[in-house]
N, C-alpha and C positions, 0 to 999 in steps of 0.2 A: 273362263276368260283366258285359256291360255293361247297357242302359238300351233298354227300345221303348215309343217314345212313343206317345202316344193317338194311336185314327185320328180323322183330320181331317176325314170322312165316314163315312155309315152301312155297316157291313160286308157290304152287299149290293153296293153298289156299286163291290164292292174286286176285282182280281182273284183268283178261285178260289185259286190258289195263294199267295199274300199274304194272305187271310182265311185260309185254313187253318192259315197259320205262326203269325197273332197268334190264332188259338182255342188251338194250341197253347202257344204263349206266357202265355198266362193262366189255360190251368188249371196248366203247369207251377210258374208264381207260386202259387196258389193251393195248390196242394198243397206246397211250399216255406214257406212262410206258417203252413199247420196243424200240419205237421211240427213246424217250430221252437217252436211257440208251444204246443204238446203239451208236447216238452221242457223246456221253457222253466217253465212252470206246472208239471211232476211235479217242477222239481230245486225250486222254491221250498216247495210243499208238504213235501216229504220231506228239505229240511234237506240236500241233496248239498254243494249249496254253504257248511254252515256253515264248516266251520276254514279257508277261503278267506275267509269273510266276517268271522269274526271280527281276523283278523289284518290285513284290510282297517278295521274298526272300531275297532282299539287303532290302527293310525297315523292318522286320522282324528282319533281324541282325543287324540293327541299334537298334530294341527295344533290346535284347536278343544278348549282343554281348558277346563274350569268356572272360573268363578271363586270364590274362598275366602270364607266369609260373616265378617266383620270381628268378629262374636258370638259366633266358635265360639273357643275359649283351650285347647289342650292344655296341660296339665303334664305334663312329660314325667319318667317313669324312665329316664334317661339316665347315659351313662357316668361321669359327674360325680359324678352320687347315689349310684350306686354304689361310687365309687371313697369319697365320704366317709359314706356310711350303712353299708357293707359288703353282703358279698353278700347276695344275694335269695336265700329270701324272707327281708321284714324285717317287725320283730314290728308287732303291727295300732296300739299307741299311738305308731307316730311316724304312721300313717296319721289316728290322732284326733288327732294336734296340727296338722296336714297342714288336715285340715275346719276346728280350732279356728282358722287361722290364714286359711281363705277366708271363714268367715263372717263376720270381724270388718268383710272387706271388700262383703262382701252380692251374690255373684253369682246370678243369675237360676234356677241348678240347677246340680247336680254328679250329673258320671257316674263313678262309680267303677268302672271297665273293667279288674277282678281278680276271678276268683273265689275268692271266698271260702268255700268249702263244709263246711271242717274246722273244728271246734269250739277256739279258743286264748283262753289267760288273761286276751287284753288285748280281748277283745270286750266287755265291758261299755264302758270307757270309749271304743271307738268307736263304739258305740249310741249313747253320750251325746253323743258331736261330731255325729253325723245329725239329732239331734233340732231342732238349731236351723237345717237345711238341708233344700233338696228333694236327698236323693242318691237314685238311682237305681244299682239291683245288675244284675249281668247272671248268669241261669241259664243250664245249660247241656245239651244234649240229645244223650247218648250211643246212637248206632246202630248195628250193634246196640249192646243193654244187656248190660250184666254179669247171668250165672248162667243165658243163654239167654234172656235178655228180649227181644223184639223191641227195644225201644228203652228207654232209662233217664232221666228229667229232674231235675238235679243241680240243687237252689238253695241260696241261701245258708243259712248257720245261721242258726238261729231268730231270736234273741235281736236280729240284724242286719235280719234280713227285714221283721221288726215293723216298724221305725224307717224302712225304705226309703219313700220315696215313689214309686217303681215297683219293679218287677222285667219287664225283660226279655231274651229269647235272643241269645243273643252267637254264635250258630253262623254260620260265613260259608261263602257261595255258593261256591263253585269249580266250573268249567268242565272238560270232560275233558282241558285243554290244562293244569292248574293253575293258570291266572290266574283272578284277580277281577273281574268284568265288572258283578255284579247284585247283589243283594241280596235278601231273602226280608225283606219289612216283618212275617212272620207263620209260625211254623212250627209242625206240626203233622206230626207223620214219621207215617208211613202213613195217614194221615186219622185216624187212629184216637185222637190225643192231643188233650187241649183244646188250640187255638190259644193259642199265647204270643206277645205281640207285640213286635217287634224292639226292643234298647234303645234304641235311638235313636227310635223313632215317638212321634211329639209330639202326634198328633190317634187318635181311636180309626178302626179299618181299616174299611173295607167291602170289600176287596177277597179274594180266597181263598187259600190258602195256597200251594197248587200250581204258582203264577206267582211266578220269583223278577222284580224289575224292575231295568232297566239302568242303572247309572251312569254318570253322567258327570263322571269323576276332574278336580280341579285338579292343577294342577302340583304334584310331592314339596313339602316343608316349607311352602305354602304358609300353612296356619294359624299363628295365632300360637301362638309354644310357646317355655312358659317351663319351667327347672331346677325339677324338685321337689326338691331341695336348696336351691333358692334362694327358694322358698314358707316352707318349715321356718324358713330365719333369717329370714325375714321379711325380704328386701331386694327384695319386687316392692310396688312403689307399690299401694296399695289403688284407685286411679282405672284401673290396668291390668284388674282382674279385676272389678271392678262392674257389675253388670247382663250378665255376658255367661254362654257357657251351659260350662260346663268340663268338661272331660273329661280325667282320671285313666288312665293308661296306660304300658306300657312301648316304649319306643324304643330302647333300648341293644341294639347288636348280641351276639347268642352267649342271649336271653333266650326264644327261638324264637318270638313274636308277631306273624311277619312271611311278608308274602304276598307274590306277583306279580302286580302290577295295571299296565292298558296304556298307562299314564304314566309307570313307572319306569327303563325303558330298560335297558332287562336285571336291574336292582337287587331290591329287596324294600320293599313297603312297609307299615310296623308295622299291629298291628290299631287302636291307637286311632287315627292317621290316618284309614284306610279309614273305622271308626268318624264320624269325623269329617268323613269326604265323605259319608256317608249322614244325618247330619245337617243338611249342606250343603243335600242335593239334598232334604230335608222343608222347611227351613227357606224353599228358595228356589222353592219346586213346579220342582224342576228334574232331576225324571226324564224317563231318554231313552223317548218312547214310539215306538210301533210303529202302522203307518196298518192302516185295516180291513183284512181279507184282500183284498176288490174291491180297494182302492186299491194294495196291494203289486203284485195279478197285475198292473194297470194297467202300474204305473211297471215292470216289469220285463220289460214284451214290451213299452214303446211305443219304447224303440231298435230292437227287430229289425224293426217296423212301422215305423220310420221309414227306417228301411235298405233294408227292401224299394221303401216306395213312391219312396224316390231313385233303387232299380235301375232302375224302370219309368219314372221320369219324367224322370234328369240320364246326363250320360254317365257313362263305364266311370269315365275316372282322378277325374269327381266323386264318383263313390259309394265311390270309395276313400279317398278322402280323407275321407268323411264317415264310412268305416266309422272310417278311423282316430281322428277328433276325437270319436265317440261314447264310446269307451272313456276317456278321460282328461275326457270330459262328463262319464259316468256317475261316476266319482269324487267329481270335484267337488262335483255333487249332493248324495251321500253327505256328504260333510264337510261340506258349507253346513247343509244340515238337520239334523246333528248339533250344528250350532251353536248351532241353536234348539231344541235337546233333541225332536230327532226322529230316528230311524234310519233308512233308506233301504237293508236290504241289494243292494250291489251284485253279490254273484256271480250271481242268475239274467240279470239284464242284462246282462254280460260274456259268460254264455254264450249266450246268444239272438243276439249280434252274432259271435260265433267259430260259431253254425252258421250260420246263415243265409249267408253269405255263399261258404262253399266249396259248399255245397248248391244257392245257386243258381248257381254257376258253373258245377257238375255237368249240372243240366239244361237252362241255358240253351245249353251248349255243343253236348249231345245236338239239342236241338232244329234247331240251327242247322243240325248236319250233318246230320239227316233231309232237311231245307227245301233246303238246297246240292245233297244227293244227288238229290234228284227235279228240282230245275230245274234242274241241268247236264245230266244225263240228256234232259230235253226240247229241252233247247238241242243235245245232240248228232245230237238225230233231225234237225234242220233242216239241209240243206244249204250254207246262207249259215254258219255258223258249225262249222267242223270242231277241237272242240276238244283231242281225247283223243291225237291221234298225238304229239304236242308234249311230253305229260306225262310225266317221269321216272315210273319206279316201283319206282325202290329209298328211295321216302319215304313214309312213313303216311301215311295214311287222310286229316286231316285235311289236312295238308302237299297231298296231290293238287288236296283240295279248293278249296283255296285258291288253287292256281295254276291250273286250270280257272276258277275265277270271274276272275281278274286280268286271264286276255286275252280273256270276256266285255265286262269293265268297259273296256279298252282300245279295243273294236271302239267301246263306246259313246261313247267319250270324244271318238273322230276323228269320230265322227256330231255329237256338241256344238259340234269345232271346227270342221266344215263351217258349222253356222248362225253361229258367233261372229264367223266370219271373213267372213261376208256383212253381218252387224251393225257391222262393223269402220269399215264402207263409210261408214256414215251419216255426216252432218258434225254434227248435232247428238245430245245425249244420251239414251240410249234403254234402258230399264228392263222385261225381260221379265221378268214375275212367274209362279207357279202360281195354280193354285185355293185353293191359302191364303193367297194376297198374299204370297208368300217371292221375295226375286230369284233365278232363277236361270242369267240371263243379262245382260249387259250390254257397249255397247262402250267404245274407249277416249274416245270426248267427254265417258261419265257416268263414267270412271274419275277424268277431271281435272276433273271439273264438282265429284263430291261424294266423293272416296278411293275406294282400288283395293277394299278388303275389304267389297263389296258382295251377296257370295253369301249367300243365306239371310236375310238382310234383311229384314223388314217393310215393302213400297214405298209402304203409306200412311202408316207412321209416318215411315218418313225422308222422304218430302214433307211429311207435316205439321212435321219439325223443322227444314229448312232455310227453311220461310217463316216470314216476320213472323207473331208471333203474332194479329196483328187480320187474317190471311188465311186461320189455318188454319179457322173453321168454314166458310167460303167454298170450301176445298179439299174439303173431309171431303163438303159437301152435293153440290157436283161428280162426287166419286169415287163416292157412291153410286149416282149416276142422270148417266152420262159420255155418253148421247145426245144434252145439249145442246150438244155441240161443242165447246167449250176454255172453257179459263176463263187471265185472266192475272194476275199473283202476285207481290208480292215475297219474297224470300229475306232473313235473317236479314245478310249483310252485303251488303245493298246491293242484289244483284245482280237482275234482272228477269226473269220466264222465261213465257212461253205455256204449257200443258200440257194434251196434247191425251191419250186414252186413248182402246182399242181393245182389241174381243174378238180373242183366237184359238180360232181353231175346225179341230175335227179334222175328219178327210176322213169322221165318220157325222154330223158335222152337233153332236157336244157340244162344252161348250165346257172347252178344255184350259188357258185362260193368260191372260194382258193381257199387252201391252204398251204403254208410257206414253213419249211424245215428248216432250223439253222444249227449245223453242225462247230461246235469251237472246235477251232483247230490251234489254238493260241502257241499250246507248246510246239508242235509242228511246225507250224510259222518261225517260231523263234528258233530251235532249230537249223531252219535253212540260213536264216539271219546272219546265225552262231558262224556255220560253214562257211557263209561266203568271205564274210568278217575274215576268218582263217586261212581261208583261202586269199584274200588279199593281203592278208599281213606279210605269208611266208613267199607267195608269189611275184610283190614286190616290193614291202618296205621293210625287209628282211635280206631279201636278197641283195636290193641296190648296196649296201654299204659293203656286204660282204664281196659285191662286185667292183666297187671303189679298192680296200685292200688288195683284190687280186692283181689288179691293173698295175699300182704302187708298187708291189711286189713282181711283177713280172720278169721274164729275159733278158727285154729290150730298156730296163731301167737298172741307170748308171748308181744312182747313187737311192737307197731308201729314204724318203721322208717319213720317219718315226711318228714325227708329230701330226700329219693325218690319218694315215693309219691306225694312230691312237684314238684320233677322234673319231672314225669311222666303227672301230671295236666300240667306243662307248656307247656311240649311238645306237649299236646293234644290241648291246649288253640294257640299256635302258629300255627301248625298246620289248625286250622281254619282260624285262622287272616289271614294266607296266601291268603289261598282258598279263602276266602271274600272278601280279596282285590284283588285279580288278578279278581273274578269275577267283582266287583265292577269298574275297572280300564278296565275292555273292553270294558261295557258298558255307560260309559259318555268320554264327549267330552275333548278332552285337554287344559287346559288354564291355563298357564305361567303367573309365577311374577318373579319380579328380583329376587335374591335371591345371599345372599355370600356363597361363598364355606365356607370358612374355618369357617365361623361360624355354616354352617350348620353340617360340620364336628364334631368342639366341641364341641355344645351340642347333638348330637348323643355319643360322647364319655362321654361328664357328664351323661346321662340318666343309663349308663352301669356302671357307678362307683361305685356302690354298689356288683354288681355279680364280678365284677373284682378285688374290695375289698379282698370280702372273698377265691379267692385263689392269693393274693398277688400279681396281673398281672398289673403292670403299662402302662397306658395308654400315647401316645408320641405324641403329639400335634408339627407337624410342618410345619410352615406356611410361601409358598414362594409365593405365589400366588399375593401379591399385594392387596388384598381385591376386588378379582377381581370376576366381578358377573356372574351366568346363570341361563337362564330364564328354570324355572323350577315350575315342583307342589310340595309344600313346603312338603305338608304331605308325599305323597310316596317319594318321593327321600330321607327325613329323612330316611325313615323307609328302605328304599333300603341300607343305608350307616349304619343306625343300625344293618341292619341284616349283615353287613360284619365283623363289629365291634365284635360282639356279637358270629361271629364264631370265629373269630382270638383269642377273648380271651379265649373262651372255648379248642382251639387248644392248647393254650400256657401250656408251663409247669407253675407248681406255683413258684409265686416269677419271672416269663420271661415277657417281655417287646413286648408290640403289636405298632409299631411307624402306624402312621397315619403323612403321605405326601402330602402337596398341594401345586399343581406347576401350574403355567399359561406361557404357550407359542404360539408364534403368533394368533391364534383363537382357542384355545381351552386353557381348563381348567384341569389334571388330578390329580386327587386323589388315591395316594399309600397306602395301606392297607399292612402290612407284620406283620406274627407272628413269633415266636420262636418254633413251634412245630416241630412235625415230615415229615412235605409237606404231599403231594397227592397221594393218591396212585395213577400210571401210569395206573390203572387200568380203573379208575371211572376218570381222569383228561376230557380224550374228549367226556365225558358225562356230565359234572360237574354241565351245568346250564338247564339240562333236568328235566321235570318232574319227581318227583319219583326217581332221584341219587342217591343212597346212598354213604358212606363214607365206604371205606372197613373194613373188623371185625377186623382185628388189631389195629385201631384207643379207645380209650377208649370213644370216643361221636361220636354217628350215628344219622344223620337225613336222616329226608324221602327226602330232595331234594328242597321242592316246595319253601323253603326260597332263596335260589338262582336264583331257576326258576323266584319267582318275583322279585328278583333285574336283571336278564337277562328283565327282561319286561318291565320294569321301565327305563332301559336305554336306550332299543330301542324307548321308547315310547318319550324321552328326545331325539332321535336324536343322542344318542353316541353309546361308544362301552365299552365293560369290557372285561378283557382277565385272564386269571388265571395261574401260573407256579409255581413250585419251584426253591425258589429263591441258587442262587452256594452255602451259607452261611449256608443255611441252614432254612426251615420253607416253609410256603408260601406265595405267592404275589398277591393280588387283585390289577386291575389297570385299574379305571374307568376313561372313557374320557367324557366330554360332552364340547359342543358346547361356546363358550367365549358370553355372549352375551354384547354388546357393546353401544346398547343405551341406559345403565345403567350408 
């Protein structure tokens, strides 16, 4: 029952026996497909799956049940009324003092949900309580009728009838399970009777008789329901029953007005309820409808069609898994759509995914052992492979089959590992693909170049994802057209690689495969990196200062200005210090002492008290940190916290304040740096601790970068982090973390 994927060429080009299995393979699919989907469509037509469906439908509206329209007010016949009116039935003038005591309060309509058919003394004066109300009467349609009628329609007595402002059938749906599921807005028992329309239908029908429509129940007692005992003494506020629609009925148990409907949960519930959800579902257009027949056949084969096209396209344990999530999908479905007052019978789609899937294990199975039975068979004529003496034959058919193909697949295996182990040789990594770009071989330099689980592989996608992404359209135009000799690349961390490609070709001259060399050239790369780096330092941010001094000093200058000069020497002097210690700082090993922040902080700030002096910039020493230590190289981390210092104050206006912050929380230690200046330009911020950044020209002090670059190095090299913004207030914020260290 598993999965055969598309061919990856034209099936002429396939071998004979491998084209034959997959023509096999597809009409077996195909006839599997029409089979189910035969079935599938006769059980939806013909209703196989209703009492499945239905019982799926009632918990369904158990999850997703209606809600109760706030307009709908049962008065209920309930035990109460009974226990103080006495038993039922009770005479028709407590029912006229009952209307005299709603109308006082002016509800919208009253439904009176009793039949009333027998002629009693006290009908006059509830004629006369109707007359100042819309009450509506419910008739009733006996099938058969009484004295061999085909059917009989029972309405009220006259004198009531008059007075009614409707009359409609109170006859309710039931299902051959006895639940309430639907409703008949219109009945008409054998076509043959004038259509009467349901009591509860609020607007005139255009729809036919012969279709009852589905509900969709609120929750038991949801409506509001008041004691018809407590109407009579008038103890329900007149604001409770104004403007709403009332419905009159019996709810006391032992009165027999009670159904089972698929929100009750084994119980019963009364007719004026039910009543009361069908006025629900008029009130709120909230009947459950049913999609065109197209769109049911649709939804109820597109699980087996999606079942099948997973067989054909994902492996075995995914299309089992997918068989399995269809089924508790297809529910879901159901219920969601139920929620929006639509049904979605699930049983044809339940059973569409229960055949489909033993049916096509059935003949994918067949198929496979025909296809085994003929190519072992071939393989046994050939003398290089002597299969059959080996095979036990106290195991079935298939059992044989299977251990005939295993020391096939064996012979072919030690043929794999002859070339692997020749591949093994290479000192660099090397990537043998098929004719669909899949790896299917590789040695161990591409195993540690890029992970072991490289079979099956995409080899232009994993070369397009381990380089830099401004490489890979550079890759992809290479891999298409690899007769221009290599191309070279960086890799996503860092690292640098040549990448040379080459056909393989079989002994008639097609071609069978690639394989792709990839030479590191990392150091090489870094290297020229180094060079250029050096070569732009001394070329020009070396040279410019020392070309500022010459000028200052020149023939045609009257008088020396010392004090740039001076600046210009620093700058060039700094400058180096950098470069010497970033160089310096790569090459030896790291080795930590304890050390205090905040003191390492303050005298970093004393060192600068002289340059910060002479433009009036106060230095801001403050210190939360506890005296708390991290293992640190005293010299660069000084000189890391100087050089932050030492911008902020040059950033500062004269006479502005540069605060220095040391805070210690749970494992770490951070150190805030904030000037007074102008902040960053947005420009140069997400380059800020790059080689070579500058500061942009509107700033009145530019440096070349590298003094940040090595406090970026200096942190990483400590294990933290620095981060850089401008702060709301104004200025900017350095804000170094490193590591707490604790056996201090």
């Amino acid at each position: 029952m598993g999965n055969e994927p598309g061919p990856s060429r034209p099936a002429a080009d396939e071998p004979g026996a491998s084209a034959g299995l997959r023509r096999r393979f597809r009409i077996e699919w195909l006839w599997v497909t029409a089979l189910s989907s035969a079935l599938v469509i006769a059980a939806l037509i013909s209703g196989w799956t209703r009492p499945a469906d239905d019982l799926l439908y009632d918990a369904a509206m158990r999850a997703a049940p209606a809600e109760a329209d706030p307009g709908i007010l049962i008065v209920a016949i309930d035990e109460p009324s009974l226990a103080t009116l006495g038993r039922w039935p009770w005479p028709r003038r407590l029912h006229a003092a009952l209307l005299d005591r709603l109308a006082a309060a002016r509800p919208q309509s009253v439904v009176l949900d009793l039949l009333l058919t027998e002629p009693e003394a006290d009908d006059p004066s509830l004629a006369a309580a109707m007359q100042s109300l819309r009450v509506h009467l419910p008739a009733q349609f006996l099938v058969p009728g009484r004295d061999g009628k085909p059917f009989e329609r029972i309405d009220p007595v006259r004198a009531l009838a008059l007075q009614a402002a409707g009359i409609g059938h109170a006859n309710t749906a039931i299902d051959s399970d006895g639940t309430v599921r639907a409703a008949a807005l219109c009945y008409a028992p054998g076509g043959r009777a004038v259509p009467l329309p349901h009591l509860m239908a609020l607007r005139p029908l255009t729809r036919d008789c012969t279709t009852p429509r589905r509900l969709r129940f609120a929750r038991p007692e949801s409506f509001a329901t008041i004691s018809y005992v407590s109407v009579l003494r008038g103890e329900v506020p007149p604001a409770l029953i104004a403007g709403r629609r009332v419905l009159i009925g019996m709810t006391a148990q032992g009165l027999g007005d009670r159904y089972p409907v698929p929100v009750s949960d084994g119980g019963n519930m009364p007719g004026v309820e039910i009543n009361a959800n069908i006025a629900n579902a008029q009130m709120q257009d909230g009947w459950v409808r049913s999609l065109p027949l197209a769109g049911q056949i649709g939804l109820a084969l597109a699980p087996a069609w999606l079942l099948m096209i997973g067989f054909w396209r994902i492996r075995p344990r995914a299309a089992s898994l997918l068989a399995i999530a269809l089924m508790p999908g297809t529910l879901a479905l159901s219920t969601a759509a139920l929620a929006v007052n639509w049904w979605i019978a699930p049983g044809p789609a339940l059973l569409g995914i229960a055949l489909v899937y033993p049916l096509w294990g059935w003949r994918r199975l067949q198929a496979t052992s025909d296809y085994m039975r003929g190519e072992l068979s071939s393989l046994e004529r050939e003398a290089a492979l002597p299969l059959t003496p080996a095979i036990a034959t106290d195991s079935d058919h298939v059992t044989r089959q299977a251990e005939q193909l295993a020391r096939a697949i064996a012979q072919l295996r030690d043929l794999k590992r002859l070339v692997s182990d020749a591949l093994a040789g290479l000192p660099d990594p090397a990537l043998v693909s098929d004719l669909a770009g899949r790896i299917v071989l590789t040695n161990g330099a591409a195993n540690v170049a890029f992970g072991e689980a490289l079979d099956g592989v995409e080899v232009d996608g994993l070369l397009a994802d381990i380089a830099q992404p401004a490489a890979r359209a550079s890759i992809a135009a290479y891999l298409a057209h690899p007769a221009s000799g290599h191309i070279e690349f960086e890799a996503r961390d860092g690292r640098a690689f040549v990448l040379r490609r080459a056909q393989i070709v079989g002994a008639d001259g097609a071609p069978r495969g690639r394989i792709d060399y990839l030479t590191d050239i990392t150091v090489i790369a870094q290297a020229r990196r180094d060079r250029e780096r050096m070569l732009q330092l001394l070329s020009h941010d070396m040279r410019a200062p020392q070309a500022a001094i010459l000028a200052l000093v020149g023939p045609n200058q009257q008088d020396v200005d010392r004090v740039r000069i001076a600046r210009h020497a620093r700058q060039t002097l700094t400058l180096a210090d950098s470069f010497v210690d970033l160089a310096r700082m790569q090459e030896r090993s790291f080795e930590p002492e304890p050390v205090i922040a905040a003191d390492l902080a303050s005298e970093a700030a004393d060192s600068l008290w002289p340059l910060a002096q002479q433009r009036g910039v106060q230095i801001s020493i403050s210190d939360n940190s506890d005296c708390a230590f991290v293992s640190a190289e005293r010299e660069s981390l000084f000189r890391a916290i100087v050089n932050l210092i030492d911008n902020a104050v040059k950033y500062s206006p004269d006479a502005g304040t540069v605060t220095v912050r040391i805070d210690a929380a749970g494992e770490q230690v951070r150190l805030t740096i904030r000037d007074q200046g102008k902040g960053i330009s947005p420009v140069i911020l997400p380059h800020l601790f790059e080689r070579f950044a500058s500061e942009s020209a509107g700033h009145a002090v530019k440096g070349v970068g590298l003094g940040l670059n090595y406090v970026a190095a200096v942190v990483q090299r400590h294990g933290g982090t620095i981060a850089a913004h401008n702060a709301a207030g104004g200025g900017a914020e350095f804000i170094l973390i490193l590591p707490l260290d604790r056996a201090s």
